[in-house]
MIBA-682316 format. One record per residue: x, y, z of N, C-alpha, C in turn; residue in one letter. Coordinates in steps of 0.2 Angstrom, whole numbers, plus 5000, padded with zeros to 4 digits. Layout:
BEGIN
<node <X Y Z> <X Y Z> <X Y Z> "A">;
...
//
This chain:
BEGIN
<node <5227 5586 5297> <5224 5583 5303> <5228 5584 5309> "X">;
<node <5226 5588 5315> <5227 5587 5320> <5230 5581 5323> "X">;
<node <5235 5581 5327> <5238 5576 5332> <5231 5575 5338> "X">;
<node <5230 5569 5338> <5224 5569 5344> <5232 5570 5352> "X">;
<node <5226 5571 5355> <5232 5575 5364> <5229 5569 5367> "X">;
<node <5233 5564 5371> <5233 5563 5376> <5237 5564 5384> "X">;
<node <5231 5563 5386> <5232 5564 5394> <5239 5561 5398> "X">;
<node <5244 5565 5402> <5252 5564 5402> <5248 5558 5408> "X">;
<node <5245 5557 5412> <5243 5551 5413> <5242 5544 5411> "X">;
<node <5240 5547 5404> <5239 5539 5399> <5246 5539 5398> "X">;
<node <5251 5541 5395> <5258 5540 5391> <5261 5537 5399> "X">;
<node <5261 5539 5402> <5265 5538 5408> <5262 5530 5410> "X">;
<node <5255 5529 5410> <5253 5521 5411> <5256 5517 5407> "X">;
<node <5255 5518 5401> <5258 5515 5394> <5266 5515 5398> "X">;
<node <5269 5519 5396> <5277 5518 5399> <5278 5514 5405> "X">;
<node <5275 5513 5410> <5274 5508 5413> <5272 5502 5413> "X">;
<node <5271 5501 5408> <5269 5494 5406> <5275 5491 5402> "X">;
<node <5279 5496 5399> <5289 5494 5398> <5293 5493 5402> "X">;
<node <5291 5494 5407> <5297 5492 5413> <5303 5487 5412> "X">;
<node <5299 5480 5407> <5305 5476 5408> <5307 5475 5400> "X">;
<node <5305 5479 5398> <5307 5481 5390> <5312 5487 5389> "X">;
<node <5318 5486 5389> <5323 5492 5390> <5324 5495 5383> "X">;
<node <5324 5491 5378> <5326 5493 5369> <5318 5499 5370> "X">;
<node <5313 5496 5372> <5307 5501 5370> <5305 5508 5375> "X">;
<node <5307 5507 5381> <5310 5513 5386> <5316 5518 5381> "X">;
<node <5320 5513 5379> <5325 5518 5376> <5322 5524 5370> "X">;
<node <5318 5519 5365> <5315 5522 5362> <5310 5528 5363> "X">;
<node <5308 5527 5368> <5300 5529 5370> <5306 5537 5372> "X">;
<node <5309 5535 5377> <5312 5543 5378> <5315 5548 5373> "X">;
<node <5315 5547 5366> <5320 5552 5361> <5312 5552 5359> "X">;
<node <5306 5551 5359> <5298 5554 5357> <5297 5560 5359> "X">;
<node <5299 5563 5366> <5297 5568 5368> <5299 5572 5373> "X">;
<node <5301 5576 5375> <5304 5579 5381> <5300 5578 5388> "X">;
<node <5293 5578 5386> <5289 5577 5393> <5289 5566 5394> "X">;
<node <5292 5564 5390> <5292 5557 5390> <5298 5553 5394> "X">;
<node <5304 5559 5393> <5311 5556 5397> <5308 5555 5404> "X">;
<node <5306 5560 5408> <5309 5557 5416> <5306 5552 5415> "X">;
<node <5300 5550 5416> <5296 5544 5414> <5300 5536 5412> "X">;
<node <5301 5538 5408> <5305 5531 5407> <5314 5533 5409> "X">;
<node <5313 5536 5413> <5322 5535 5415> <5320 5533 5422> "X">;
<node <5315 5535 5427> <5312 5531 5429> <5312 5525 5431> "X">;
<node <5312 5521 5424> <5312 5513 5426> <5321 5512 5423> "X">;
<node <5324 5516 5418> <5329 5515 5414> <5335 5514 5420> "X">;
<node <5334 5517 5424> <5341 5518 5430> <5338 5516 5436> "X">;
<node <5335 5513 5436> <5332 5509 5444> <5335 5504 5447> "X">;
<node <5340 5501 5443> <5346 5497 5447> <5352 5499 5442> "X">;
<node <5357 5499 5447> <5363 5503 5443> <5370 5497 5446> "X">;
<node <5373 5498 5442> <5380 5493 5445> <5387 5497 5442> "X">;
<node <5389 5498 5448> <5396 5502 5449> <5401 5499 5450> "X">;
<node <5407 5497 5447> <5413 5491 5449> <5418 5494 5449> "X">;
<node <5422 5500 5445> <5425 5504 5448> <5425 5510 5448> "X">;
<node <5430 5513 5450> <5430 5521 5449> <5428 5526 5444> "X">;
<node <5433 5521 5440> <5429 5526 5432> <5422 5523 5430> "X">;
<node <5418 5518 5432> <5411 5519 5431> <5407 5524 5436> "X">;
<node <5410 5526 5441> <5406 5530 5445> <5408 5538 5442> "X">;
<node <5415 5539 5438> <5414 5546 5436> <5411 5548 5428> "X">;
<node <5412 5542 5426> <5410 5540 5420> <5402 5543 5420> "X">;
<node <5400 5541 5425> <5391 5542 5426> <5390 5548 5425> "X">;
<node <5394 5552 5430> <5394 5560 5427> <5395 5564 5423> "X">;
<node <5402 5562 5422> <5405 5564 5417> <5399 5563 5409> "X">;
<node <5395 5558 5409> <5389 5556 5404> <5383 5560 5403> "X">;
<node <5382 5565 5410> <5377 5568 5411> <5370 5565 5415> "X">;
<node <5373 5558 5417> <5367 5557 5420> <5366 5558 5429> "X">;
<node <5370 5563 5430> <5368 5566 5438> <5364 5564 5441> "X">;
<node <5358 5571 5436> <5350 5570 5437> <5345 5563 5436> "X">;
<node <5350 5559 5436> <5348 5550 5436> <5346 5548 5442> "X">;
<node <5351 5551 5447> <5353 5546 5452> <5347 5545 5457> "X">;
<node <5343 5551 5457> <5337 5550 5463> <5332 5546 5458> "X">;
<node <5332 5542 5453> <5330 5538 5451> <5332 5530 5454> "X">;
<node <5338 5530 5453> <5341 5523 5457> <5337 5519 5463> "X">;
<node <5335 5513 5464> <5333 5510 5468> <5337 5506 5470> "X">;
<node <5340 5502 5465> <5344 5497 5467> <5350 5498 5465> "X">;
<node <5357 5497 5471> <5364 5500 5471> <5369 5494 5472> "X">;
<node <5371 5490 5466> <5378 5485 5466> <5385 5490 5466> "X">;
<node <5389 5488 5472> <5394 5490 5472> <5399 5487 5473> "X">;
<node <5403 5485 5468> <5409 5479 5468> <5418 5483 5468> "X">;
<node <5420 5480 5470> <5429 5480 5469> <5432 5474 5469> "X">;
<node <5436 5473 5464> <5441 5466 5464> <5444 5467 5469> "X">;
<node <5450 5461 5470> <5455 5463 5473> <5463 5465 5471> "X">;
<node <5462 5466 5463> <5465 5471 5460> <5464 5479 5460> "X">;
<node <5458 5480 5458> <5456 5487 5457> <5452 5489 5465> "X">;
<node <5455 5490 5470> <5451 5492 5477> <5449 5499 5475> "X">;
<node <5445 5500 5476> <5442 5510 5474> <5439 5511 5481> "X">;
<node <5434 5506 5482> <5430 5508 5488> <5433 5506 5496> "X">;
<node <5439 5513 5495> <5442 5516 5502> <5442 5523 5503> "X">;
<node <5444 5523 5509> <5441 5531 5509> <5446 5535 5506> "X">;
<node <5451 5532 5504> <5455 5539 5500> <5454 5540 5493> "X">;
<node <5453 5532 5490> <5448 5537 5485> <5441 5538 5484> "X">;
<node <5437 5536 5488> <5432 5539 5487> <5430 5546 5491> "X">;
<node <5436 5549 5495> <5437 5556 5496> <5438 5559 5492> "X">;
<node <5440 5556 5482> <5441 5561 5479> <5433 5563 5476> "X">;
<node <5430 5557 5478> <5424 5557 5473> <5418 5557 5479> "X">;
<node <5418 5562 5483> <5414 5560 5488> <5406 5562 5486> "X">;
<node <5406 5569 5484> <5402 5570 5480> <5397 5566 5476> "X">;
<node <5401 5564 5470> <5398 5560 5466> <5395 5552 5468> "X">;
<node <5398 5552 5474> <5397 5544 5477> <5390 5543 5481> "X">;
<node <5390 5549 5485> <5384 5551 5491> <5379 5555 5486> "X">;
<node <5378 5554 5480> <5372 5558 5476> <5368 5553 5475> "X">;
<node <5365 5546 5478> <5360 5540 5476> <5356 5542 5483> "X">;
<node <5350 5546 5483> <5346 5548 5491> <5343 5542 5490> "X">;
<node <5340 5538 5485> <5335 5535 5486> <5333 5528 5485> "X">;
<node <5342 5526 5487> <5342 5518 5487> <5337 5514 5491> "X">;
<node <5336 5508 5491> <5333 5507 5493> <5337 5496 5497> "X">;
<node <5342 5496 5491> <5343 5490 5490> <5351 5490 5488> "X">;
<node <5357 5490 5492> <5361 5487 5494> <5367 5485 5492> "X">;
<node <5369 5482 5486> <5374 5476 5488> <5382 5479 5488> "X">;
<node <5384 5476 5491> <5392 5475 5493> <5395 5470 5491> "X">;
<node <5401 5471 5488> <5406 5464 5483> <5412 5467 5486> "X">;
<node <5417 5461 5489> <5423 5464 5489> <5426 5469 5494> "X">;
<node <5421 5473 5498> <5422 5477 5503> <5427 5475 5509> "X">;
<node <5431 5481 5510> <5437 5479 5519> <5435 5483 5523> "X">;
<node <5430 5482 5528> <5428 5487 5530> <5434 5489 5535> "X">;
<node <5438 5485 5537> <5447 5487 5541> <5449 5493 5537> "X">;
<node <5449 5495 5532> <5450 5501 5531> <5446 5509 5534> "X">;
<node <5440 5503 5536> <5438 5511 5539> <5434 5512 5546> "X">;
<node <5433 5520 5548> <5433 5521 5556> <5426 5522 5555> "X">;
<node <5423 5524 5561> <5417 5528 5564> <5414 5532 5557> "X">;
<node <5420 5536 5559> <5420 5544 5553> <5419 5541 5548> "X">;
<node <5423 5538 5544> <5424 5537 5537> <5417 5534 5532> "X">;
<node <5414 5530 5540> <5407 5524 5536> <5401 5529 5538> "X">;
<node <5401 5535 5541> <5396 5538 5541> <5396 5542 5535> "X">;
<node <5402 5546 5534> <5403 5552 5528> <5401 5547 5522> "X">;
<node <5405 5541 5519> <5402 5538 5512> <5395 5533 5513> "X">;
<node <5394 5531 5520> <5386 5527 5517> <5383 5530 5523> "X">;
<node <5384 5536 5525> <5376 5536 5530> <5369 5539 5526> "X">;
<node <5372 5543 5520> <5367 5544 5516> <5362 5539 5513> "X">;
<node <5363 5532 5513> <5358 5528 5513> <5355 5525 5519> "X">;
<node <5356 5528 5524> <5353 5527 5530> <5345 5527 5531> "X">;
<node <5342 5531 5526> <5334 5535 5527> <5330 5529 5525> "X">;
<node <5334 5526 5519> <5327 5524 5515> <5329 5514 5514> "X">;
<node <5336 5513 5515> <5338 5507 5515> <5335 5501 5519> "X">;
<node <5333 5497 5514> <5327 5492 5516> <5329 5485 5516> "X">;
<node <5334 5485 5512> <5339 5478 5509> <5346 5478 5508> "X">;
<node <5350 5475 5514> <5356 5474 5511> <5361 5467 5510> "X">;
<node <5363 5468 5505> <5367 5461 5504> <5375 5463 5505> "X">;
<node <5377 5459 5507> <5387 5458 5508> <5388 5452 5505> "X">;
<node <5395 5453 5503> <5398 5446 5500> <5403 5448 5500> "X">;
<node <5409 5443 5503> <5419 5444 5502> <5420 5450 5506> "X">;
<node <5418 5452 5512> <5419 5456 5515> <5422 5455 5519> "X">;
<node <5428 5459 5521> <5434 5457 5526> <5432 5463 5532> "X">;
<node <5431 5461 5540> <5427 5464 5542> <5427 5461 5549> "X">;
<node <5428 5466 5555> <5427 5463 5563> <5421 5462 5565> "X">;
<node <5418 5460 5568> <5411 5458 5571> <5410 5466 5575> "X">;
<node <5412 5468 5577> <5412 5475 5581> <5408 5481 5577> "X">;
<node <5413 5480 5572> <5413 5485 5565> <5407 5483 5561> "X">;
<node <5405 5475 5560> <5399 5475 5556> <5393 5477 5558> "X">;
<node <5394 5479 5566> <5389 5480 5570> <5386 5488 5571> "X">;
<node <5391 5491 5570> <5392 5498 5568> <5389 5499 5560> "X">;
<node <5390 5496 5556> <5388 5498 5550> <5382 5496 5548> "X">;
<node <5380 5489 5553> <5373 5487 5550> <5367 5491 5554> "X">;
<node <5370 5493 5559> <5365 5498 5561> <5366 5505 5562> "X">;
<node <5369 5507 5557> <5367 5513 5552> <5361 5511 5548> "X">;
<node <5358 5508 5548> <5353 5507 5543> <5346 5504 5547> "X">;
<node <5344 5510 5550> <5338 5509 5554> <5331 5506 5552> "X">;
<node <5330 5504 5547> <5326 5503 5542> <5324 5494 5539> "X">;
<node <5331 5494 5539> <5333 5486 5536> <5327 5481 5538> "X">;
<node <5325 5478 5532> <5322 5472 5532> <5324 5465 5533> "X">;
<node <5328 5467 5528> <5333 5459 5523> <5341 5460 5523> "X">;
<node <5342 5454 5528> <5350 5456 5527> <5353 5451 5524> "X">;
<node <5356 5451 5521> <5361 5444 5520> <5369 5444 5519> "X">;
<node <5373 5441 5522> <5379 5441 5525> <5381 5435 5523> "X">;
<node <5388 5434 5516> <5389 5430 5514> <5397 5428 5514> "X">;
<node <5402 5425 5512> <5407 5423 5513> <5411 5430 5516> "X">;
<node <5410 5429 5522> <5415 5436 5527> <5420 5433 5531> "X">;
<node <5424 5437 5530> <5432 5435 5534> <5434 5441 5539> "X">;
<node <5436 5438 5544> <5436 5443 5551> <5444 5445 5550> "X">;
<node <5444 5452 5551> <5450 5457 5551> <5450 5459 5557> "X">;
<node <5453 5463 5557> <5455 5468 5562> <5449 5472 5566> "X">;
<node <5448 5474 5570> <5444 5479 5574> <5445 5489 5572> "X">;
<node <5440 5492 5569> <5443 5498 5568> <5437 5502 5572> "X">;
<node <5434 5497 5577> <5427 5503 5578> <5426 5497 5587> "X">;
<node <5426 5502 5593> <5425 5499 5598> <5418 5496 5598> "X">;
<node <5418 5490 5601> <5409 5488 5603> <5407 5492 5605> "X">;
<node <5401 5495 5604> <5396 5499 5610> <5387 5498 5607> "X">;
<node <5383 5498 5612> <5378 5498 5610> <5374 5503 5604> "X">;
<node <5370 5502 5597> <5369 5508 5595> <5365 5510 5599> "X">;
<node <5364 5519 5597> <5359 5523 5598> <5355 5520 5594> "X">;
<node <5352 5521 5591> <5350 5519 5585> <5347 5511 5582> "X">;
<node <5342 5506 5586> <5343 5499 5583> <5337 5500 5578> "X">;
<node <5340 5496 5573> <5337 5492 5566> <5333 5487 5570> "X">;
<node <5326 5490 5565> <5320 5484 5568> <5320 5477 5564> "X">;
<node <5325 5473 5561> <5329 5469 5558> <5322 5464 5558> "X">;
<node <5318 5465 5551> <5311 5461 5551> <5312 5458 5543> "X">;
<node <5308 5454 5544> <5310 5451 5535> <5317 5445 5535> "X">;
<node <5320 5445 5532> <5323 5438 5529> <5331 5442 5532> "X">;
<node <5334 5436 5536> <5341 5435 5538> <5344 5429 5535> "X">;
<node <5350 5432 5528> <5354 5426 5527> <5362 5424 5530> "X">;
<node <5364 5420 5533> <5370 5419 5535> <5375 5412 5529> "X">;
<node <5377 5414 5526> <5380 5408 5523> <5389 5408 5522> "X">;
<node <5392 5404 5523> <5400 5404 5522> <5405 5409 5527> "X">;
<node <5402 5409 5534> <5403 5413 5537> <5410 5412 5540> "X">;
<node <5417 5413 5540> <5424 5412 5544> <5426 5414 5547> "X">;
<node <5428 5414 5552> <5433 5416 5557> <5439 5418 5557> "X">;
<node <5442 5412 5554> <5450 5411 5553> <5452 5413 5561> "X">;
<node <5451 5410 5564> <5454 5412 5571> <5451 5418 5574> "X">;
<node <5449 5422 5573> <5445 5428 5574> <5439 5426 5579> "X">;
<node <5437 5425 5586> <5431 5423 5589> <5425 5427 5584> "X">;
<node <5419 5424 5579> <5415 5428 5578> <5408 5427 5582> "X">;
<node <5410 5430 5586> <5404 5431 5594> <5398 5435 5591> "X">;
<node <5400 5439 5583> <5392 5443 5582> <5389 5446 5588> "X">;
<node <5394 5452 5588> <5391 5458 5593> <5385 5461 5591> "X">;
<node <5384 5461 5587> <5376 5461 5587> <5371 5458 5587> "X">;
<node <5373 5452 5590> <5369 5446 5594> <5370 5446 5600> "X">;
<node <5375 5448 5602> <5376 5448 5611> <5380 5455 5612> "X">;
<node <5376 5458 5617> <5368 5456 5618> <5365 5456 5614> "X">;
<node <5356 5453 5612> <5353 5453 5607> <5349 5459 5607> "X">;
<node <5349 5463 5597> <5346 5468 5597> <5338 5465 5596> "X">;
<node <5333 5470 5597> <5328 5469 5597> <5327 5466 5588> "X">;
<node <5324 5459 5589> <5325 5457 5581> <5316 5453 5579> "X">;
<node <5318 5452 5572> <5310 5449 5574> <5311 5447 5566> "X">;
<node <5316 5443 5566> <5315 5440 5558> <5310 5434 5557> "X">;
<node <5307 5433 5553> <5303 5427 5552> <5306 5421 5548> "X">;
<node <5313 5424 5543> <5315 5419 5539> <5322 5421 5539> "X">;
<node <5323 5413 5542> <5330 5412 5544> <5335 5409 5541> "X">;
<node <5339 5410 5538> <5345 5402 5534> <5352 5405 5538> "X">;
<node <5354 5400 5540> <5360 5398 5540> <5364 5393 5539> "X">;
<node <5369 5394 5534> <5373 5389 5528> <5379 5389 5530> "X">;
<node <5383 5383 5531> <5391 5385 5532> <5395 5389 5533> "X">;
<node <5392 5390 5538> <5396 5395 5545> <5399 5394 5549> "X">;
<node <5404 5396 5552> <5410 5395 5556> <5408 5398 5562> "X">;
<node <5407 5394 5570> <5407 5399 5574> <5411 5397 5579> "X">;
<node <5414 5401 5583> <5418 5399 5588> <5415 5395 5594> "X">;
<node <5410 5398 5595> <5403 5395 5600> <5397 5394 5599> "X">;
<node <5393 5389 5601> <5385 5389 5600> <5382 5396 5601> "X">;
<node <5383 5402 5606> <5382 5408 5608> <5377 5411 5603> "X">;
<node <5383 5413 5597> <5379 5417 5592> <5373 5414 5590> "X">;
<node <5372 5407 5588> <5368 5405 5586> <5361 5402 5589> "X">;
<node <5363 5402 5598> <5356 5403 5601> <5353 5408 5603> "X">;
<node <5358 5416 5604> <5356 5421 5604> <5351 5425 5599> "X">;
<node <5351 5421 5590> <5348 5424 5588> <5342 5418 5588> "X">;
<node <5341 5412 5588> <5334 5409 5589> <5332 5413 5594> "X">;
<node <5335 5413 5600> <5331 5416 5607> <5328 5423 5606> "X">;
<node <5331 5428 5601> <5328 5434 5599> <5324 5435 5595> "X">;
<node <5323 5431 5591> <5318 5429 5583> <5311 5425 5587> "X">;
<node <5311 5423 5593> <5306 5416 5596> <5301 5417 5593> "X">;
<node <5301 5424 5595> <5289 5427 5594> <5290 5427 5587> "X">;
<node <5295 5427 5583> <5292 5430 5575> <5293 5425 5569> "X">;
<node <5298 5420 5571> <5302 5417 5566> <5296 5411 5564> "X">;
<node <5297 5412 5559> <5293 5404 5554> <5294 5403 5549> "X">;
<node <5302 5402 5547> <5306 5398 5542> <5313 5399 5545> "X">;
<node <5315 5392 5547> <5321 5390 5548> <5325 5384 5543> "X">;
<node <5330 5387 5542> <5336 5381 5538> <5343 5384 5541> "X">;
<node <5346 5379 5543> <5352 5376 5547> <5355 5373 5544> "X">;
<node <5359 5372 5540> <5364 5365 5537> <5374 5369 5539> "X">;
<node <5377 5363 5538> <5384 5363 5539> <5387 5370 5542> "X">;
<node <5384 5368 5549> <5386 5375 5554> <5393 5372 5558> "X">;
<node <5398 5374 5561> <5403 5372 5564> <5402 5376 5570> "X">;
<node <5402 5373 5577> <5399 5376 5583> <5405 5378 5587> "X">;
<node <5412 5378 5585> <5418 5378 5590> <5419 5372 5594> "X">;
<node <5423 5373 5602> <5424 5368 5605> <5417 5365 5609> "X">;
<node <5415 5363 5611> <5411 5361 5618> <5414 5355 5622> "X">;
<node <5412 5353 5629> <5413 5349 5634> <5408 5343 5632> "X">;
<node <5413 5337 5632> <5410 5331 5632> <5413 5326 5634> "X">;
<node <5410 5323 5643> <5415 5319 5647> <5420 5324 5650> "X">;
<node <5420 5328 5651> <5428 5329 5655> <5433 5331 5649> "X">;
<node <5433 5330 5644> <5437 5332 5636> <5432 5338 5631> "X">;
<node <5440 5341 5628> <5438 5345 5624> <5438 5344 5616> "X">;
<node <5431 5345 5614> <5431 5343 5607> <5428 5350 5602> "X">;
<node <5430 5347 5597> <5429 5351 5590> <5424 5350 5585> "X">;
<node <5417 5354 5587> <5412 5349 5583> <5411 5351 5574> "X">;
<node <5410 5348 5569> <5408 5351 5563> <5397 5346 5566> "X">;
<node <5394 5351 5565> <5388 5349 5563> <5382 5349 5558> "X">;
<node <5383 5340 5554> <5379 5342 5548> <5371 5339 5551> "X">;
<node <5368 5344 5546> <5360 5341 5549> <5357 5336 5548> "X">;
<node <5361 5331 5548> <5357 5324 5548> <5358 5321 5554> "X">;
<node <5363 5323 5558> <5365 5320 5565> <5363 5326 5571> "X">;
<node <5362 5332 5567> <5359 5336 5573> <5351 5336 5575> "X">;
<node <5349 5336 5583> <5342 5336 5583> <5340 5342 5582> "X">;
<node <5335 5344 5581> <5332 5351 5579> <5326 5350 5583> "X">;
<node <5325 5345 5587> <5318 5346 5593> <5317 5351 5598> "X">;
<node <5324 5353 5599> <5323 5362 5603> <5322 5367 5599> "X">;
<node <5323 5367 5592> <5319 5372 5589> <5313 5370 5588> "X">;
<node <5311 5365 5584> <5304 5363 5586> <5299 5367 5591> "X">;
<node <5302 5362 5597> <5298 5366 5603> <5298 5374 5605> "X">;
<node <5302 5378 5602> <5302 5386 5603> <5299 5388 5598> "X">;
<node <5299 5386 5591> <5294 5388 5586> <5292 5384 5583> "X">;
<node <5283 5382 5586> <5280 5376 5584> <5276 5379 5578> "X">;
<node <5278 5386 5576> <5274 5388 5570> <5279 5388 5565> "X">;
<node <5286 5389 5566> <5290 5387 5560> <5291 5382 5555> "X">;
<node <5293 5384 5550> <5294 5376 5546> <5302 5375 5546> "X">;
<node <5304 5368 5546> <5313 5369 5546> <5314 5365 5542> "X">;
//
C-alpha cells in the first residue's frame, strides 16, 4: 500500500497547532527533512543567553541557521561573569549580531558605562529594524546614554525600565535624528538616582510620545520634571495610569526646603483626572 501524500500545507497547520508542545515539536522534526524548518520555527522562537559560552555553544551546536527564527531574545550577565562588554563581545561579534529578527528584548544585568556611541551601534543596532519590545532590569546607566540607546530602536512599542542605577555619562545629550513613536505600554518601576539627577533626557525635552498605558512604581526622582513631562506628552493618548511610591526630590514649602516621599493615599491625582478624563488610575 502506498503512503497517502499530504499537502506541505496541511503538515505545516498540524505543526502549528504544537506550538506550545515542545516534547511533540521535537519529535515531529526527526519525521522528516521537509518537517524541520517548520517546527524549528516554533522550537527557537525565544532563546535565552546568560553567558558567553552559551552564545558560542549555539554555534558551535550548529544551530546558526536557527537564529533568524528567534523572536524573543533574553540577555543576562551576573555580576560575576560580565560578558556583555564590548571586549568580549568584540570576540564574538559575529556570532552575537546573527539574531535579524528579534522582535522582543530583554536585558538583565547590563553597564551601559562601559559603552560609547560606537560600541552600542556595532553590537545592538542590528535589532533596530524590527524591535518592538524592550525590557531592562539592573542596569547601571546615565540618563543621557539611555537616551541614545532607546532610540536606536525606532519601532518600540513597549518599554519597561526596572531597577536602574545611574553611572557615569559615556554619550553627550543631543537630540536623536531618529525618534521612536514610543506607543503601547511604559513601565517605570524601582528607578534610583543614587545622587545622580535622573532628569530622563528623554523626557526633556519631550520626545513625540503617545503611550496609552502607564505605570509608575517606586521611583526615585530628583524633580517632579520628569514626571510631568511625560503626562504632558502622553495627554492625547494615555488611558491607563498607576502611580504608587514615587519620591519627587526637594520642592518649596513656606519659604523652606523639603524632601518629599509621595505615597498615593495622600497624593491628589485631580490634575490627572482633569488631563485625562478618558484614563482609568
Amino acid at each position: 500500500m502506498t503512503i497517502p501524500y499530504l499537502p506541505l500545507e496541511i503538515i505545516e497547520g498540524i505543526i502549528d497547532m504544537l506550538v506550545a508542545d515542545t516534547k511533540s515539536l521535537l519529535s515531529c522534526s526527526l519525521v522528516s527533512a521537509s518537517w524541520v524548518h517548520r517546527c524549528r520555527r516554533h522550537l527557537f522562537v525565544d532563546v535565552k543567553l546568560h553567558s558567553l559560552s552559551h552564545l558560542q555553544s549555539w554555534f558551535r551546536r550548529g544551530l546558526g541557521p536557527c537564529s533568524k527564527h528567534v523572536r524573543s531574545l533574553d540577555l543576562a550577565q551576573s555580576d560575576v561573569f560580565k560578558w556583555i562588554i564590548p571586549d568580549s563581545l568584540a570576540l564574538t561579534h559575529t556570532d552575537f549580531t546573527s539574531f535579524p529578527n528579534v522582535e522582543y528584548l530583554s536585558l538583565t544585568g547590563l553597564d551601559l558605562t562601559h559603552f560609547d556611541e560606537y560600541s552600542l551601534v556595532r553590537f545592538f543596532g542590528h535589532f533596530s529594524e524590527r524591535l518592538t519590545s524592550l525590557s531592562v532590569e539592573g542596569m547601571t546607566v546615565h540618563p543621557d546614554t539611555l537616551l541614545f540607546f532607546v532610540c536606536m530602536f525606532p519601532r518600540l512599542d513597549n518599554l519597561k525600565l526596572s531597577y536602574l542605577t545611574m553611572g557615569k555619562a559615556t554619550i553627550p545629550y543631543r537630540k536623536p535624528a531618529v525618534t521612536p513613536r514610543f506607543l503601547g505600554k511604559l513601565a517605570l518601576s524601582n528607578i534610583k538616582s543614587n545622587g545622580t539627577a535622573m532628569i530622563a533626557s528623554f523626557l526633556d525635552p519631550p520626545l513625540p510620545m503617545s503611550f496609552e498605558d502607564v505605570c509608575v512604581v517606586d521611583c526615585r526622582f530628583e524633580t517632579p520634571k520628569p514626571l510631568r513631562d511625560l503626562f504632558v506628552a502622553c495627554q492625547e493618548t494615555m488611558k491607563k495610569i498607576k502611580v504608587s511610591k514615587i519620591f519627587l526630590g526637594e520642592f518649596s514649602l513656606r519659604g523652606s526646603s523639603h524632601r518629599c516621599f509621595v505615597p498615593p493615599e495622600t497624593y491628589s491625582f485631580e490634575p490627572l483626572r482633569r488631563h485625562f478624563p478618558n484614563a482609568t488610575h
